[in-house]
FIMI-695118 format. One record per residue (C-alpha): residue in three letters; y, x, z. Coordinates in steps of 0.05 Angstrom, whole numbers, padded with zeros to 5 digits, always signed. Layout:
N
ALAYXZ...
This chain:
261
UNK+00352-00080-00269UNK+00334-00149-00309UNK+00307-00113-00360UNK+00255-00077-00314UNK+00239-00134-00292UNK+00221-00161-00355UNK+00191-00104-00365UNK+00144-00118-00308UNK+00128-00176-00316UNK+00105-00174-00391UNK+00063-00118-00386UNK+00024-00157-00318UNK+00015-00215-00370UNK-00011-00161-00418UNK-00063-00139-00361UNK-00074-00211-00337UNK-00098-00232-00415UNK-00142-00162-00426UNK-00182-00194-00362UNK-00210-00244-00406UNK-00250-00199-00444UNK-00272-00161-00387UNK-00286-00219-00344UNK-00363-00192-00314UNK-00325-00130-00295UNK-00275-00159-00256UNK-00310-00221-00218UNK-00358-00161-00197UNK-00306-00113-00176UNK-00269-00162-00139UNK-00340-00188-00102UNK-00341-00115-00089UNK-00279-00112-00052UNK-00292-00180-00022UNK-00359-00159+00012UNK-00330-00093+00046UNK-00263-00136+00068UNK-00302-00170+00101UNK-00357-00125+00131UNK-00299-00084+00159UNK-00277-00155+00195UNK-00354-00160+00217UNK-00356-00090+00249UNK-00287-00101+00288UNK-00328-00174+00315UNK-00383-00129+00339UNK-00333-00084+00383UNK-00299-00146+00412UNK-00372-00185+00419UNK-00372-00169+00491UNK-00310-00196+00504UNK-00270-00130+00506UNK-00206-00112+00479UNK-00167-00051+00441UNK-00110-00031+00501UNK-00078-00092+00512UNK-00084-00125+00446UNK-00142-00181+00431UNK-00193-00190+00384UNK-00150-00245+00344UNK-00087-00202+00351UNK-00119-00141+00317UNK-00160-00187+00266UNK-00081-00212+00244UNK-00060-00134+00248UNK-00127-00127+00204UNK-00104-00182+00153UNK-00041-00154+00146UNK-00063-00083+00130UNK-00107-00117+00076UNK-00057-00157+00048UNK-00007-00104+00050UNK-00055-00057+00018UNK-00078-00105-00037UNK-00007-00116-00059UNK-00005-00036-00077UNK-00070-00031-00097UNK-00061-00092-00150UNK+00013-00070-00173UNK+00020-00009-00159UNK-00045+00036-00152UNK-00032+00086-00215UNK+00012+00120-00182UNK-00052+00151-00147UNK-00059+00183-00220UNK+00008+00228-00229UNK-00036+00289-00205UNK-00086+00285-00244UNK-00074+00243-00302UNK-00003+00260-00319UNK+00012+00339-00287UNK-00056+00359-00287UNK-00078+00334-00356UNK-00007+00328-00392UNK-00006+00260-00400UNK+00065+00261-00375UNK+00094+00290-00439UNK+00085+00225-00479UNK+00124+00186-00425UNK+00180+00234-00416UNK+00200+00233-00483UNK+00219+00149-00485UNK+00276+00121-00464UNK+00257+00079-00391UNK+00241+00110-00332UNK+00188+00162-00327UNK+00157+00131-00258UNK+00169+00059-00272UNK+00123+00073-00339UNK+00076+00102-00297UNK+00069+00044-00247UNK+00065-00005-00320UNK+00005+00036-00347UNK-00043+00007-00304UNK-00044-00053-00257UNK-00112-00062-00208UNK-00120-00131-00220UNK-00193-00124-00208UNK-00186-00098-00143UNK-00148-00160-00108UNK-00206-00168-00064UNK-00159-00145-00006UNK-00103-00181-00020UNK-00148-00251-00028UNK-00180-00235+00039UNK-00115-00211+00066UNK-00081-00268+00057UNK-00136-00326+00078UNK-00148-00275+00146UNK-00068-00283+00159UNK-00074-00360+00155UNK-00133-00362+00200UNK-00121-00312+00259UNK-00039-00328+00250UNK-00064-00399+00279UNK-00107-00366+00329UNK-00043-00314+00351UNK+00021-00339+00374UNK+00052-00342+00310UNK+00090-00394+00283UNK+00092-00420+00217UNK+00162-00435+00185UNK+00201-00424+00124UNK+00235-00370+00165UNK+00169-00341+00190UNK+00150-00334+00116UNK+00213-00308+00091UNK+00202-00252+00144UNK+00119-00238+00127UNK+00144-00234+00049UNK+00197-00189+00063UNK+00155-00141+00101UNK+00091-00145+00059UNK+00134-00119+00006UNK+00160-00061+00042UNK+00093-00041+00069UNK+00060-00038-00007UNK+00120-00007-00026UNK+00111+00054+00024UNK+00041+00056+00009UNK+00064+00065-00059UNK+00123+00115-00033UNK+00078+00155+00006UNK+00027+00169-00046UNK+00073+00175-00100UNK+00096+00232-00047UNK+00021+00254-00046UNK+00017+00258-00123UNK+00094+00290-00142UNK+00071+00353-00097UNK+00026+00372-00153UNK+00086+00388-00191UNK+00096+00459-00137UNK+00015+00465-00119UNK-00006+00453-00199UNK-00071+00421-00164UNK-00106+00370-00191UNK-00107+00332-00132UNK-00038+00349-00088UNK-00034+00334-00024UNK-00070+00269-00024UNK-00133+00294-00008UNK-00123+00335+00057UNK-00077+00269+00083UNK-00091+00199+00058UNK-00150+00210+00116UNK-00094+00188+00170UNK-00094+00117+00138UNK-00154+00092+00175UNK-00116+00099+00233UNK-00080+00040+00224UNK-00123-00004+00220UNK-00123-00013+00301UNK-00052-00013+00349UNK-00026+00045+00344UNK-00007+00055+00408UNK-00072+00068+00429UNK-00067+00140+00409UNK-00032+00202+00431UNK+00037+00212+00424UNK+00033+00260+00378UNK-00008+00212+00329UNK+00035+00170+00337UNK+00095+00207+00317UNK+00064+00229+00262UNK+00042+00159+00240UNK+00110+00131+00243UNK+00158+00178+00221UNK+00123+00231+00178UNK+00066+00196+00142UNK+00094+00127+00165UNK+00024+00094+00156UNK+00043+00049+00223UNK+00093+00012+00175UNK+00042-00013+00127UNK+00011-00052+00197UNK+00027-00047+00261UNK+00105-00050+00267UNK+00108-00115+00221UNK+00058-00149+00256UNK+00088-00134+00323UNK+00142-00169+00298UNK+00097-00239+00292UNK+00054-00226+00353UNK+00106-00199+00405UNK+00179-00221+00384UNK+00200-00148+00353UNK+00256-00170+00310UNK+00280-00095+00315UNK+00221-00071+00278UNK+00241-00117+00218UNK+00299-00068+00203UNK+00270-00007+00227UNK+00213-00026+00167UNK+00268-00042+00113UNK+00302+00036+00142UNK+00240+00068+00128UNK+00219+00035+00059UNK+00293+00054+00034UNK+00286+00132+00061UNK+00225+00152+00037UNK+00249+00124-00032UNK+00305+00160-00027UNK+00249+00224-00015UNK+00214+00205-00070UNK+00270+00200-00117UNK+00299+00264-00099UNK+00220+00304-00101UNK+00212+00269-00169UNK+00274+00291-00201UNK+00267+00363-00185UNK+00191+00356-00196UNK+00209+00335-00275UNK+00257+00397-00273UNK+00201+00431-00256UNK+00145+00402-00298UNK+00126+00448-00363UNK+00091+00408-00426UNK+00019+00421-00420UNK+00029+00441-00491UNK+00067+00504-00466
């Protein structure tokens, strides 16, 4: 385990220093993400102008539910985003073969090919949107109340990573380019607002078999309404769907054929 850490963290010093010689490219990818961040907090102002609210939530309850979904997706997108890239990249085009053949793990080299540094728009605005509506919400800020927000920030990136890594390791049965990802990663945008606002069915769906709710809404109704349950029911679902990844990926590599044959 130490040494993937190690791992880890030299090859995100690696990616930190190749920055430097890229520097126009990033400050303008991460104004990018900076601009639309916060244009998507803009257009949620302009639905609560009038004073209205989403079911029984406020506007300053679902900006903090906003923030967190930012934050929580910035985390995968800046660590973690390659894994977008098995389908194409590594069953698709073959790319796989090379990795296979070393002696660390196939998906942790995957997730060390490539960090998103440039995209950490959402994880900047994430973070300075928790401060800010946290203080307008009923949370309260204490070591413990940090200790909880850190925990659960790192199990929501981790099932965005777990449920596209799900996305991509279908490929390996469906030889698409693509997999499943593009027919489903649509039902993210849902969280973005309480979920229980929708159906029942949705909401099913959203919690237990594409558990998009755990990347927002359960964690944050642990700060805003006292949920302490949801803190385990979040760690429960981060450790089951790895446990479904692991297994898919296994019998996916017994399944994969060189591109070369």
């Amino acid at each position: 385990m130490l040494k993937y850490i190690k791992l880890f963290l030299t090859y995100f010093k690696l990616h930190i220093k190749s920055m430097v010689f890229y520097r126009g490219d990033f400050f303008f990818s991460l104004f990018s993400d900076v601009v639309w961040s916060v244009a998507g907090l803009l257009i949620m102002l302009g639905i609560f102008g009038n004073g209205s609210s989403i079911g029984s939530y406020t506007y300053n309850e679902v900006a903090f539910m906003y923030a967190y979904s930012l934050t929580s997706l910035g985390i995968y997108y800046v660590f973690f985003r390659n894994v977008a890239n098995i389908s194409e990249k590594y069953i698709y085009e073959g790319n796989l073969d090379r990795l296979i053949i070393r002696p660390i793990n196939t998906f942790f080299q995957i997730v060390l090919e490539k960090f998103s540094i440039d995209k950490s728009g959402d994880l900047v605005v994430g973070i300075i949107l928790l401060v800010v509506y946290g203080n307008k919400t009923s949370v309260l800020w204490d070591v413990k109340t940090l200790f909880v927000l850190i925990i659960l920030l790192l199990c929501s990136s981790l099932i965005y990573l777990e449920i596209n890594s799900i996305y991509a390791v279908s490929s390996f049965w469906l030889e698409d380019r693509y997999g499943l990802s593009g027919c489903l990663d649509s039902f993210r945008i849902f969280v973005k607002y309480p979920i229980d606002i929708y159906n029942q069915a949705l909401r099913f769906i959203l919690t237990f078999f594409l558990p998009y709710a755990f990347t927002a809404f359960y964690p944050v109704m642990v700060f805003l309404k006292g949920k302490n349950e949801y803190i385990v029911l979040t760690v429960l679902i981060t450790i089951t769907f790895a446990m479904i990844l692991y297994v898919l990926w296994k019998k996916g590599i017994r399944r994969y054929s060189s591109i070369g044959n």
